[in-house]
N, C-alpha and C positions, 0 to 999 in steps of 0.2 A: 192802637187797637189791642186787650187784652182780651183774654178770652170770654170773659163775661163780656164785654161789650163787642165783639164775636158776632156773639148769639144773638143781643137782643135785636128783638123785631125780623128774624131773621127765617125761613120756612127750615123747619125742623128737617125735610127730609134730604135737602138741597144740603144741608152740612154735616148729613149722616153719609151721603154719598163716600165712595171707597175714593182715596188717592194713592197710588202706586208712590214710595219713595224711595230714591236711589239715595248710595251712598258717593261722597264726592266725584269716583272713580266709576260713575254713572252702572256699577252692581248692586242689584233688585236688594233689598234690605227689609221691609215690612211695608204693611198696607196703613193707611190710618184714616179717620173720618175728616170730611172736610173743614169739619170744625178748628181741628187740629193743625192738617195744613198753613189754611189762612193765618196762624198765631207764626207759625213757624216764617212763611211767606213774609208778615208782615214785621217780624223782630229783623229780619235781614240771615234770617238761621238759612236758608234756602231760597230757591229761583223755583218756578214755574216753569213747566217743558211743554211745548206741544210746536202743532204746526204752522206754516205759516208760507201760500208761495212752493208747497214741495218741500220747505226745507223744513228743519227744528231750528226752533230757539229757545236761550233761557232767558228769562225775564224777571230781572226785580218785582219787589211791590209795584211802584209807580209804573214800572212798565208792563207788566200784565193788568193794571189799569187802562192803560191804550191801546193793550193789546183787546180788551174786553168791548171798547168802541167800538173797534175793528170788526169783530167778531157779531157784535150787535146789529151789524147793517148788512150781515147776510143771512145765509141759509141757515136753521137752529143745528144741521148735524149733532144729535143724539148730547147738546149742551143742555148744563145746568148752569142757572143762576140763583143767586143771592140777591136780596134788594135792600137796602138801608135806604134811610128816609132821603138819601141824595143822589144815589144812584142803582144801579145793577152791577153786579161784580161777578163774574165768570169762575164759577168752580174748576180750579183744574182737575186733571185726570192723574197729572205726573209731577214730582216736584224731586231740588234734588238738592239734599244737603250741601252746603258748601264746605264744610270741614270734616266732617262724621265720614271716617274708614272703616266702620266697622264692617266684617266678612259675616255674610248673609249667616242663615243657618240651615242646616241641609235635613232636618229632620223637619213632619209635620207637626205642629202644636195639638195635641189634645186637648180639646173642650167638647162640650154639650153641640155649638152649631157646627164645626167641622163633622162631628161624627153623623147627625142627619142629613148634610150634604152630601154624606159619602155614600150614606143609603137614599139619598134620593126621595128624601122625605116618604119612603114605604116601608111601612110596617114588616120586618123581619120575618113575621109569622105568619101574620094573615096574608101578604101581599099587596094591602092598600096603600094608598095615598092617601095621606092627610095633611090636615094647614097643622103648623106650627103646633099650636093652641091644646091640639088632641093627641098628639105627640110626646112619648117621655122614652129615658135612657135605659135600657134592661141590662142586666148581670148576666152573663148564661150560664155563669157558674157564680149564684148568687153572695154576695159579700159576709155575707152570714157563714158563708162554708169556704172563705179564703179566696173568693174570687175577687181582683185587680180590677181596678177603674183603669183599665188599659184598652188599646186600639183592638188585641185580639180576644176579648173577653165582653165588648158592649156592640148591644146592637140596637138602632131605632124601633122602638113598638109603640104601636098606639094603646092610649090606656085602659082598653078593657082586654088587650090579651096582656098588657104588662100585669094586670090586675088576677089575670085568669092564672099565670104562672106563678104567683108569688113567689116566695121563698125558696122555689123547687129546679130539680134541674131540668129545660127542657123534656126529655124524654119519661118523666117523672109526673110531668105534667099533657102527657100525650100529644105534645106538638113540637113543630121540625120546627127546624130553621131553613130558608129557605137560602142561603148563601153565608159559609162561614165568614166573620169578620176579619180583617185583614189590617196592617195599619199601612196606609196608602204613600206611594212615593210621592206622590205632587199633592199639594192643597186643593183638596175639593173644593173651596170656596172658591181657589182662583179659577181655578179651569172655569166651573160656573161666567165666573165674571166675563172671562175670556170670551165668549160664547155671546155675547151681547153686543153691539154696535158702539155705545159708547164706549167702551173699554179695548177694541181692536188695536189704539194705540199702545198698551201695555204690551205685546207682543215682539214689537221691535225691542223691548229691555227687559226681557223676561227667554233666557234657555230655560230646557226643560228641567235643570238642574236645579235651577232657582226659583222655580214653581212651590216648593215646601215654607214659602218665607211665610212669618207670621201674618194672622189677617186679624 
């Protein structure tokens, strides 16, 4: 199984899903889509983690195949699956390099979806909510006059006060901010994730320390 053949036939959101991966010495290392996993799973690069009976176990390809059986003939507990034209195959949650020592990273990554999770997908300015879509990254000290695409210099606005502010500074433009920006010691995506049913496993292999790993 390459990664193209992965994919095909395969529900798009079921291999978007997050998986938590450790490095051999079972420390949180980065998040990756499930797409990715299964390639890693299936080359023999990594084992499969979850539970089973109370206990953990790792599980090869073939054996998170029968582990997937297993799992088939109970309660769904917050699973996803994958279906190829021969079977069902169980997304894991956790998987865990068998050779890769690499030591996490202790800072948050900076990108466009970290910084809207951190604000909570509300508007800096006005205070709203909004999806995604209506959604864009503001300067407050706009990059025309030296301001940093940094953690304490961008906040989420929606696009008709990002649009209201232009070029200008906040107070220039007659409106506050309603919470300085900050650059956050844990991954707001994880914590998010954390917060959800399926992901509860991620917990037992994530200290607070190791909450900034990339997503």
């Amino acid at each position: 199984m390459d990664e193209s053949g992965a994919a095909g036939g395969l529900g798009e959101q079921a291999l978007s899903a997050s998986v938590l991966v450790l490095n051999r010495h079972y420390a949180a290392v980065r998040i990756v889509p499930a797409r990715r996993a299964f390639v890693l799973l299936y080359r023999g690069r990594a084992e499969a983690i979850d539970q089973e009976e109370g206990q953990y176990v790792s599980l090869d390809f073939d054996g998170w195949l029968r582990f997937t059986d297993r799992q088939l003939a109970g309660p769904p507990d917050h699973q996803l699956f994958v279906r190829t034209p021969r079977r069902s195959i169980l997304v894991p949650r956790v998987i865990r390099l068998v050779r890769y020592e690499k030591v996490p990273r202790n800072d948050v990554k900076y990108n466009r979806r970290n910084v809207l999770v951190r604000d909570d997908h509300h508007c800096q300015y006005c205070g709203r909510r909004f999806p995604v879509s209506r959604l864009s990254i503001d300067h407050v000290v706009p990059k025309s006059r030296g301001g940093g695409s940094t953690w304490t210099n961008v906040v989420t606005a929606c696009n008709d006060c990002n649009t209201r502010k232009g070029g200008r500074l906040p107070q220039e433009a007659s409106m506050r901010l309603i919470r300085e920006p900050r650059a956050p010691r844990r991954n707001p995506f994880v914590d998010h994730q954390l917060d959800s049913g399926r992901y509860r496993i991620w917990r037992d292999f994530l200290r607070d320390g190791e909450r900034a790993l990339d997503a």
